[in-house]
N, C-alpha and C positions, 0 to 999 in steps of 0.2 A: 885818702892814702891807701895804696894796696895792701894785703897782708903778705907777710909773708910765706915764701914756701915753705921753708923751714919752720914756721910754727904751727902751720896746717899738718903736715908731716907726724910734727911731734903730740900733737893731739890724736891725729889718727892712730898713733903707736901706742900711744896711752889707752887708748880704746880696748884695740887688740891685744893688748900683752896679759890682761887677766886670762884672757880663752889661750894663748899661747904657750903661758907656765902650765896649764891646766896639761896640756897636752905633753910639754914637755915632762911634768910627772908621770903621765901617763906610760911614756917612753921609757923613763925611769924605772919605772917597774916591771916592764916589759924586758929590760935592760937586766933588771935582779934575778927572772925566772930564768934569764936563758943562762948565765953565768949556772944557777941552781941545776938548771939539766945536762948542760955540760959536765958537769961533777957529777951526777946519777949516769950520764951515758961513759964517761970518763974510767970512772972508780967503780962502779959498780953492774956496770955491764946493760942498765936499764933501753929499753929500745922503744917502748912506747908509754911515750909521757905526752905527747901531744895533747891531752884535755890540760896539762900546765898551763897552755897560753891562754887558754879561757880566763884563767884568773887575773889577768890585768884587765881584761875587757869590762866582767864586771863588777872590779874595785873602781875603775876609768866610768862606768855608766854611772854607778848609785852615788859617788861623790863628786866627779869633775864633770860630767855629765856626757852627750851620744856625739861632741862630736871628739873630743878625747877619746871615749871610748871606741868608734871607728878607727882614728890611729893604730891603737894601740893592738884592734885585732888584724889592721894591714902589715905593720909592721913584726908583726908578731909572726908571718909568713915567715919572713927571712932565715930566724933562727930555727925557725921549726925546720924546716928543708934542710937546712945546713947541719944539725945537729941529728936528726932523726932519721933523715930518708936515705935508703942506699943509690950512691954510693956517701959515707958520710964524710961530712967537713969536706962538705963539695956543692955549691948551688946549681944541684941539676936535679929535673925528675924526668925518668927514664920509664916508669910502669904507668901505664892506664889507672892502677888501684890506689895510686900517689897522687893522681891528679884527682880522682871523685874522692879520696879524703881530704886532700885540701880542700875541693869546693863544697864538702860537706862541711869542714871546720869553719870558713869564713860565713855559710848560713847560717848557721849555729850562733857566732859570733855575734853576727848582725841581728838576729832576732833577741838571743842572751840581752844586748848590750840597750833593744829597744825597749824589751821587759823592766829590764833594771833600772831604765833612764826614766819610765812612768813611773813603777814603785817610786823611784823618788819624787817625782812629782806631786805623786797622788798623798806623801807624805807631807811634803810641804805645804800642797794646800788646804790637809787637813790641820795643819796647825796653822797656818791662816787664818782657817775659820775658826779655830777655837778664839783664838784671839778675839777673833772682829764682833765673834757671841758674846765673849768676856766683856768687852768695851761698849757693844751697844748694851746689850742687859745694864751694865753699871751706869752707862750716862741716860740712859730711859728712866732709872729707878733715881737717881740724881736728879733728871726734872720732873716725874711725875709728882715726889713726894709734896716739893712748893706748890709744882701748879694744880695739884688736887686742892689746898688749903685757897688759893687763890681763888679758883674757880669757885667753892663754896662759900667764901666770905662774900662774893662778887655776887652769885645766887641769892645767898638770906641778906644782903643789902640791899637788891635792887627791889624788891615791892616794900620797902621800908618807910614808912609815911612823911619822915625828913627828909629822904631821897628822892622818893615817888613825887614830891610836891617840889621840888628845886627842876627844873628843865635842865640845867648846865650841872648839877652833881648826877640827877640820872644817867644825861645821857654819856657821861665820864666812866660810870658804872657799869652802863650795859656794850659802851666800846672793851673797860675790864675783860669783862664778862666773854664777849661774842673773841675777843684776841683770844681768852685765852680755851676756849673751846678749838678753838683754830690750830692754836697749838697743840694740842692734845689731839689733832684728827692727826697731824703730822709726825708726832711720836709713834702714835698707833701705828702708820703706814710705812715709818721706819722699821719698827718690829717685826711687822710684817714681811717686809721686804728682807730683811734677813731673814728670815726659816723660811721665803722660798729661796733665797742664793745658798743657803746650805741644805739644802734639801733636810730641811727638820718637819717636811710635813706629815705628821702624824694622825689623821683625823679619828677621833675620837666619834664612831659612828652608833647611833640609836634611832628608835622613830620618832619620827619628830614631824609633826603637823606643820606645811609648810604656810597656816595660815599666818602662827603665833613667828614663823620666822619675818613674813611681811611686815604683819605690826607693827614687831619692835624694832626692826629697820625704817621705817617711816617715821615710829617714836623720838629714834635718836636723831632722825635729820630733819626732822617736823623743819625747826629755825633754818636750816640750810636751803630748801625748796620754799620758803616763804615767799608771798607775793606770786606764789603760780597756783593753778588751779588744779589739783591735785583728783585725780580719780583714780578708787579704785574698786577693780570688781574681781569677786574672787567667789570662785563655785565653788556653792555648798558642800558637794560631792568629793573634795579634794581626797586622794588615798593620801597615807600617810607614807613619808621615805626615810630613807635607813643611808642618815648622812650625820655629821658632825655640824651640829645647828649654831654653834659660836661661828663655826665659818664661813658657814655659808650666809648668815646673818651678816658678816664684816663683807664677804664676796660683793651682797647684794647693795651694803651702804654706798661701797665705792661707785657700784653703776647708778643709783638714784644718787650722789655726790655730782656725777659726770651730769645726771639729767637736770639737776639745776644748777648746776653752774655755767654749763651751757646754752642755756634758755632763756630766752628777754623773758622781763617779768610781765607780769599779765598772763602769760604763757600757758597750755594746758600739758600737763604730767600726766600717764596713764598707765598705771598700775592690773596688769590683767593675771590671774592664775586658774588655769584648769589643766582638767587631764584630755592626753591626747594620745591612744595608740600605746598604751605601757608607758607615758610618760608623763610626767608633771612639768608641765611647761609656762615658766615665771618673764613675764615679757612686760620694759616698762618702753614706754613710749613716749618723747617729748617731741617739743616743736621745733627744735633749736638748730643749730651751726649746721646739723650734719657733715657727711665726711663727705669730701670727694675721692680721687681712684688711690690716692697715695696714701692717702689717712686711714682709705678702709684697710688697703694691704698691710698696712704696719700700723693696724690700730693697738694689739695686744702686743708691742713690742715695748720690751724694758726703757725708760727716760723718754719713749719716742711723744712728742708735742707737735702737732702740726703749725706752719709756719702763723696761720690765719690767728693763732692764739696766744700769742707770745707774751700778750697782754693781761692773760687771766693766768691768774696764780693757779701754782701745781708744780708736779713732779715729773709726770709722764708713767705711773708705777701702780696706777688704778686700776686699771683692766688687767694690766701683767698679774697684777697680784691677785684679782677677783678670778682672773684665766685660771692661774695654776691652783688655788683652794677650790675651783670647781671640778678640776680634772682630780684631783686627787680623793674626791670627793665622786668617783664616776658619771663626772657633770658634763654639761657641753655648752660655750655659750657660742653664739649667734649674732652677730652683728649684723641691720639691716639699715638701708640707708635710699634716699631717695637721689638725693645729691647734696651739697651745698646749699645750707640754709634753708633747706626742707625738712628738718628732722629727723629723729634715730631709733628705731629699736633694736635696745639687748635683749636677744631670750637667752635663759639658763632654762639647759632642759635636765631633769634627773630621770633615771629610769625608774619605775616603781619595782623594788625586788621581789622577787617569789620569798623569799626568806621572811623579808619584812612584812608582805602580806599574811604571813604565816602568823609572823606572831604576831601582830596586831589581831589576828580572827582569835589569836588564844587567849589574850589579854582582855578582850571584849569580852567573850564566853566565861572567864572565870569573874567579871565584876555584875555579868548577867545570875549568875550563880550567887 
């Protein structure tokens, strides 16, 4: 059965008619001023009120938004001409100096009404993000609370010798257990992923030994890179860098996350850090998926999953998120790739600061003392 025209029509009108009252206020007020300067030029002899029209433009930007506000600075010609220019209550302009004010007013207008039309934006999306911090903060702290109590019960049960000796309750326990680690990696990367979409990154920067950041990265994902064969070598010599070590630690989980969860098991992981050239350069290495030319191009791009994967649980928000906590952090990563199921490495490079080298030589010298 066809539709009909008449109901297509009247949805389409339905559409438009919010943006058309918008505008039609817009008019409206446009409509107030000039009645307003007619009575200053009227009764009172006034001749230049022209900055008046500006005023609907941007009450028309900051509430009805730029394309109301564009009406209402076009239409806002008419009366200006008619009420202000010689000869008056006449639409004519006759002088060169009436036409570069007009085209000076409608610039004015149009840039006024783009200013105003962002402020409001920039408004609204900051109260967006209050919002969406309010909501995730409140539902993060609403599942961490259980699934901390979970995960520990799940932890002090499973080596439990009534446990540990049942086959079918351990392995009940350690499925508990490994979900709800699972869960908890996923909350973390929602977090995350919110203070970089409102830009809340703050890094909290000191020296910080980029061995003890390895470690404890490899600590927490020990269980997640199991079954592969794990190396890693890290020079002695390491200088110390002048970053925010919580982040770059969660930076670095995400890229060993990616390295085994994209790697057959059996597989070798390789973990390298040294200094190169002023910089400390963290590179890990697997055997796995690799990228081909699409994956590499838009590997750090927000939800992006290449097709080849669709099968392996994720978000797409790993590297986005490892990306933006190393930039802000004066980091740089590095994706390398051979092709397709030959393997990947991410380098994070950090530069070693003059500053940080400073104090680390003061802090040395004063525990040598």
């Amino acid at each position: 059965m066809r539709p009909r025209a008449g109901g297509t029509m009247q949805r389409a009108w339905g559409r438009m008619w919010p943006e058309i009252r918008k505008i039609l206020a817009a008019l409206a007020l446009v409509a107030a001023v000039s009645v307003i300067v007619f009575l200053l030029v009227r009764y009172l002899g006034v001749s230049r009120a022209s900055v008046a029209f500006l005023l609907p433009v941007v009450v028309a930007a900051i509430r009805w938004g730029p394309a109301a506000a564009m009406a209402a600075s076009i239409v806002g010609v008419v009366p200006m001409v008619f009420l202000l220019y010689e000869p008056i209550y006449h639409l004519q302009i006759s002088d060169p100096q009436q036409i570069f004010d007009l085209a000076l007013y409608i610039l004015v207008a149009v840039v006024v009404s783009r200013l105003a039309a962002q402020l409001s934006a920039a408004h609204v999306r900051a109260e967006a993000n209050l919002l969406r911090q309010a909501v995730v903060d409140s539902v993060s702290h609403e599942l961490r609370t259980p699934l901390a109590s979970i995960l520990g019960s799940a932890t002090v049960l499973e080596p439990a010798p009534p446990i540990a000796g049942d086959r079918r309750l351990a392995g009940l326990v350690q499925g508990i257990r490994e979900e709800a680690e699972r869960l908890d990696r996923e909350i973390q990367m929602l977090l995350d992923a919110s203070r970089v979409s409102i830009d809340r990154i703050e890094p909290k920067r000191e020296l910080v030994d980029p061995a003890d950041i390895i470690n404890s990265a490899v600590a927490r994902r020990r269980r997640q890179i199991s079954g592969r064969s794990l190396e890693l070598e890290i020079a002695e010599d390491l200088p110390f860098v002048f970053v925010d070590g919580a982040m770059i630690e969660q930076a670095l989980i995400q890229i060993v996350d990616n390295a085994g969860k994209y790697s057959p098991p059996s597989s070798r992981i390789r973990i390298e850090a040294k200094a190169d050239n002023g910089y400390v350069a963290l590179a890990v290495t697997d055997q796995g998926a690799g990228f081909n030319a699409e994956e590499y191009r838009r590997a750090s791009e927000r939800f992006f999953r290449g097709s080849r994967h669709i099968g392996v649980s994720g978000s797409g928000l790993g590297l986005w998120i490892a990306k933006a906590f190393l930039v802000a952090n004066n980091g740089r990563l590095i994706i390398a790739s051979a092709g397709e199921s030959r393997g990947t490495t991410v380098t994070v490079l950090f530069p070693v600061a003059r500053h940080a080298s400073a104090n680390l030589a003061a802090v040395t010298a004063y525990n040598d003392d």
